[in-house]
N, C-alpha and C positions, 0 to 999 in steps of 0.2 A: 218401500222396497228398493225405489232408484237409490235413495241415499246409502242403499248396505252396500249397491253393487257397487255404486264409482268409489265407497271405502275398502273394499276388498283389494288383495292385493293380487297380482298375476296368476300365483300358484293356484291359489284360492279358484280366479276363476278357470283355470284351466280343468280343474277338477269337477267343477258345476258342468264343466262343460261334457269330461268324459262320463260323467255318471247320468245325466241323461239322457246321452244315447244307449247307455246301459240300459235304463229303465225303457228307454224307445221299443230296444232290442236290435238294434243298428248294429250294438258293439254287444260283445262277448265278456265276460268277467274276467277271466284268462286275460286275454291282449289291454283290456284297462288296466290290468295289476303290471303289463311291461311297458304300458305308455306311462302310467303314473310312476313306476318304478316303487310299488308296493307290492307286498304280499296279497296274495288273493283272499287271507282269511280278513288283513286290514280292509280293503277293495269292501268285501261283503259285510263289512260293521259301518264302513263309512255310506256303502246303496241304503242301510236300513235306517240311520239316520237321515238320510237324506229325502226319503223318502216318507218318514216320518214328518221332521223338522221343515224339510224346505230348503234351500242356498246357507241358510244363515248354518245349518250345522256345520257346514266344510271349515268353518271359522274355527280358532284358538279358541278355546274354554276359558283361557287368562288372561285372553283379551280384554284390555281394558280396565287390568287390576293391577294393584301395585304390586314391583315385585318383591319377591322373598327378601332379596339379598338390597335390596334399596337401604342406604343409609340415611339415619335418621337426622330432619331437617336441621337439630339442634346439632349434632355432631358436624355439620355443612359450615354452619353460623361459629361454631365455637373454632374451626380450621380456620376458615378465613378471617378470622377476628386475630388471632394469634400470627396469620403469615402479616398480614398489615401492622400488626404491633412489632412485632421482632425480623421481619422477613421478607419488607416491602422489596428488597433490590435484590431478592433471591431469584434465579427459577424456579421453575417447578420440580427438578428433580434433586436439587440441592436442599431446597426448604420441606419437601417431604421426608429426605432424610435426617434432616433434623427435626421434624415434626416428630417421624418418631425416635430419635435419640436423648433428647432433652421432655418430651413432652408425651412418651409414650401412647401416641397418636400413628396408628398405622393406616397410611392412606396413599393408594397407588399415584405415581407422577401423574398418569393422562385422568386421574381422578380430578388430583388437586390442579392440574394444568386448567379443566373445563372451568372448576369451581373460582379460581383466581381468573379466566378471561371472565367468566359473567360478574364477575367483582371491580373489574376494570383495573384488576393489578396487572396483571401481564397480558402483554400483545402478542400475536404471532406474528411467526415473521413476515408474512404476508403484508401484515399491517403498521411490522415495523420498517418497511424498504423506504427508502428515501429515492427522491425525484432529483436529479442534478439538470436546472433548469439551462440550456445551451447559454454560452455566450457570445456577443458578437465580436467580429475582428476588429483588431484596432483599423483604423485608416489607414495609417503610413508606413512604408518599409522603413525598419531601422527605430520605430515607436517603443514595440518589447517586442523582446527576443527571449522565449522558452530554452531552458536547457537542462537538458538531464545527461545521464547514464545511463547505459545501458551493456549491464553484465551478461555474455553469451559468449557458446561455443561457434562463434563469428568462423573459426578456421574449420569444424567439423572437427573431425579427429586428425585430422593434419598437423593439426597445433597446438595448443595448451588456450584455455579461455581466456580473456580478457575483457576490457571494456571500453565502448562506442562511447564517447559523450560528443554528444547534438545539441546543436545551435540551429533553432529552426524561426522565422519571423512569423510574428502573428498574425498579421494583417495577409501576407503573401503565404505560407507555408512553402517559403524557401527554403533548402536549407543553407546556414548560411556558414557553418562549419563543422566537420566529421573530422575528430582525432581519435585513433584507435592507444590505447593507452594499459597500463599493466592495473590499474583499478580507480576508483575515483577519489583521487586528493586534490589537497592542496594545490601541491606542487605540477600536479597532470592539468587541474583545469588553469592555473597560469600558461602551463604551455599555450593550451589550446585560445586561453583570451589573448595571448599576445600573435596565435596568426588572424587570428578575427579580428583583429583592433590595426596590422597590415593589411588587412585587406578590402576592412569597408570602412575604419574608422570607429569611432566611440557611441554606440546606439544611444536612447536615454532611459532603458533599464532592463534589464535582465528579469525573468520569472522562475521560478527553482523549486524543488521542492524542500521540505526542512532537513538536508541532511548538515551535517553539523559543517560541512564545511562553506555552508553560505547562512547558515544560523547561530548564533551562541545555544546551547542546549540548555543551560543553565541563567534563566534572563534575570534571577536574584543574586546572582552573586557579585560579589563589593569587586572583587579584586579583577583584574583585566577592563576594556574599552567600552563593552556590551557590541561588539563584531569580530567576525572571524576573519583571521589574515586575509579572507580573497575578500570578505565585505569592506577592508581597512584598504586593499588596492585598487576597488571598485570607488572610495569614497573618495581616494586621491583621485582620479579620473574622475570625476564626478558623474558618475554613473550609481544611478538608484539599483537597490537587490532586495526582491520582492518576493516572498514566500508563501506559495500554494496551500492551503488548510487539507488538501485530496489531491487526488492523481485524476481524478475527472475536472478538474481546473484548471489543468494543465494539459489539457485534452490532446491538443495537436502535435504536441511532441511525444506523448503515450501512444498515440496511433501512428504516427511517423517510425519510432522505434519497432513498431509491428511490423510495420512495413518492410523496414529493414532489416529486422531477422529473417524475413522471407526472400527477399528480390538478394540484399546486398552478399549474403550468407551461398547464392549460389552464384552469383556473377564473380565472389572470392574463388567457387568451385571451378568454375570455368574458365579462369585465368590462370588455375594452377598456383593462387598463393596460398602461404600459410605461415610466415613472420607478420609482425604486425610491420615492421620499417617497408615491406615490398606494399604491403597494402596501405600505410600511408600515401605511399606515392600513386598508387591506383586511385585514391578516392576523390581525385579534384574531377578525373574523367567520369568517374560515377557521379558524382554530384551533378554537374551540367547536363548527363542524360535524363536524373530524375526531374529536376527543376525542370525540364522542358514538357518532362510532362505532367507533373503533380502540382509545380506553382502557379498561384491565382493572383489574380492583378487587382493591385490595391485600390482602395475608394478613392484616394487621393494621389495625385504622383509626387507627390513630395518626398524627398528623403530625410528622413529626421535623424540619419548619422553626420557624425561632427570630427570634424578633420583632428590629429591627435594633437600636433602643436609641442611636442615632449622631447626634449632629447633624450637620445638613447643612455646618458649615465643614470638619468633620473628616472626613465622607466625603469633599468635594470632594477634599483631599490625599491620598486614600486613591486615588482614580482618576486621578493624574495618571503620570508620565512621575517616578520620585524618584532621583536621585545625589545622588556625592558627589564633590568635585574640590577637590585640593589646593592651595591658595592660595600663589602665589609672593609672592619680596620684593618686584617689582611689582606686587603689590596685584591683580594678574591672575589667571583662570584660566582654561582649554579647554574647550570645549564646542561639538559641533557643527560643526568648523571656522571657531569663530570663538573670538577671542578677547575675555574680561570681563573688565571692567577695576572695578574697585571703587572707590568712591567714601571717600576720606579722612575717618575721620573717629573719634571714641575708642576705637569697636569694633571697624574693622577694620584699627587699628596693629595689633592684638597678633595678627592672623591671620596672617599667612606664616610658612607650614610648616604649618598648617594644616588640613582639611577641611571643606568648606560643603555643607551641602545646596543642591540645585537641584532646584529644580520645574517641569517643562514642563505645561500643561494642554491641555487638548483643544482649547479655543479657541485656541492659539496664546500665550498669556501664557508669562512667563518670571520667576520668582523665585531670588533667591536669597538664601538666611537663617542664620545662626548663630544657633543655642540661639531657634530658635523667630521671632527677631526679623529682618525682614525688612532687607535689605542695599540700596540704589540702585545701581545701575552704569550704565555705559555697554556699546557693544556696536563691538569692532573688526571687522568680517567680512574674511575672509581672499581675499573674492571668486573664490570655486570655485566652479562650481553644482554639478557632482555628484563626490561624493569618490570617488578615482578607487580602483580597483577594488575598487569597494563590493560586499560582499555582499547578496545580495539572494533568499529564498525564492522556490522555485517557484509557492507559490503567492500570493505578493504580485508575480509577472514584468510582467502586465499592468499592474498598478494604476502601478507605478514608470516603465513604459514610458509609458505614457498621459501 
């Protein structure tokens, strides 16, 4: 009898409980039928058996039995044999409906969901979360330097959105440079490495995430270096560019970035700006307030940036836009959608077939040179405005739409 009671469930004994004060005469049939929330005619069939039977009547009669609607273990066996065969990398709600589309098998998702986790096909998510184990700071300022973007309504509705990209140290969570910018290129993170590179010199590596402008996206293919323009001016500087698998890898500058849609998003409010040119000029003052209070002092006092050593004609071509394009027997070459046409003359008879460099620069200028020496052309445009199913980043959509 102890074993029926600690198997019985709550309701069960609250009912053991109201019907033998019934039978006591403690309690009334009436006021049991509104504590139980029964009928009095239920109340008076369940006093009789209980009085009969004992505790054990207040129990379910199908306790214990299988039920009606149980499917059969062979139909269990033949689903899950079938999602393993054809179905292994399914969910559960996709491979039920093809269960029953191809295989006329009707069998609910959280059927087939139970039946594939006790099969060890599919994990919950629970089971599938990943642990991102912390890692520690580098030693040195100036060792790696994290940098991202960070796309926000930085002005509120003052101004039009843009994008933060941050240069933070790993070892100190300094930050070590804030350019507010119209999206993340090429040509934006040049700006921003050439005030970084005046103002502490040349770290020895950069940490990024894969966006294509510090990745090649396409690591099989023959044609181009296997680096993207900024990895090709980072390589001249000899500066390593290192690429995050996640954004929890990159931790200190994804929390940084937090940071600063909150603090820097209202200290813009309280200055009253809302171009980005007036908030460049705000953000050296901002920086020096946060570092004093958010940067931490490194294991080591060493500085491991390096003085730049460069003249400035040769960084200018270090920050530009560099290819290379094959020169036809029309003295012509592609670029842009437009066609260059070369200007006749001792040097460049002997070019078709060919390769010239080209230099786009920030401002807009266009070069084109062999062996150093600067070539004249003309310029065909092929009058397109936008090349048609241009590829175009998520997060450059705005800027290209604009």
């Amino acid at each position: 009898m102890a074993v029926g009671w600690v198997m019985m469930s709550e309701r069960e004994l609250n009912r053991i409980e109201v019907l033998s004060q019934v039978t006591q005469g403690v309690m009334t049939a009436v006021t049991a039928s509104h504590v139980l929330g029964l009928s009095r005619r239920q109340v008076h069939r369940l006093l009789k058996d209980f009085q009969n039977d004992g505790p054990a009547a207040t129990r379910h009669k199908a306790r214990g039995r299988r039920s009606n609607n149980r499917i059969d273990p062979a139909v269990r066996e033949f689903a899950v044999t079938l999602v393993r065969e054809n179905y292994i990398d399914f969910g559960p709600t996709f491979a039920a409906e093809k269960l029953a589309e191809d295989h006329d098998l009707t069998v609910s998702r959280k059927t087939l969901r139970k039946w594939m986790q006790d099969a060890g096909i599919w994990l919950s998510r629970k089971q599938r979360r990943t642990f991102h184990q912390p890692r520690l700071r580098r030693e040195c300022l100036g060792e790696l330097i994290q940098i991202d973007g960070s796309d926000h309504r930085w002005f509120e509705d003052r101004g039009p959105p843009c994008t933060l990209l941050v240069f933070i140290d790993d070892a100190t969570s300094t930050l070590m440079q804030l350019r507010f910018v119209q999206s993340e290129s090429t040509f934006s993170y040049f700006e921003a490495l050439d005030l970084y590179l005046a103002a502490h010199g040349r770290p020895v590596a950069f940490y990024s995430d894969k966006h294509t402008v510090f990745r090649v996206a396409n690591q099989s293919a023959k044609s181009g270096h296997g680096m993207t323009q900024f990895g090709r001016a980072l390589n001249a500087l000899n500066i390593e560019i290192l690429c995050a698998n996640s954004s929890q890898a990159k931790g200190r500058v994804e929390r940084a970035n937090c940071t600063l849609q909150d603090r820097l998003v209202k200290e813009l409010r309280l200055a009253g700006l809302s171009d980005m040119d007036a908030a460049n000029a705000f953000l050296p003052t901002f920086t020096q307030r946060y570092n004093a209070k958010f940067a931490k002092a490194p294991r080591r006092t060493d500085n491991l940036h390096r003085p730049m050593n460069i003249e400035p004609d040769r960084l200018r071509d270090v920050f530009c836009f560099r290819d290379e394009r094959l020169v036809s027997k029309q003295l012509a070459l592609s670029y842009e959608r437009k066609r260059i046409i070369l200007a006749e003359n001792e040097i460049t008879r002997g070019l078709p077939g060919k390769y010239v460099d080209t230099f786009a620069f920030p401002d807009g200028r266009f070069e084109v040179r062999w062996k150093g020496v600067s070539i004249p052309y003309s310029v065909f445009d092929k009058d397109q405005r936008v090349t048609h199913a241009a590829i175009t980043e998520n997060k450059r959509l705005g800027a290209v739409l604009a």
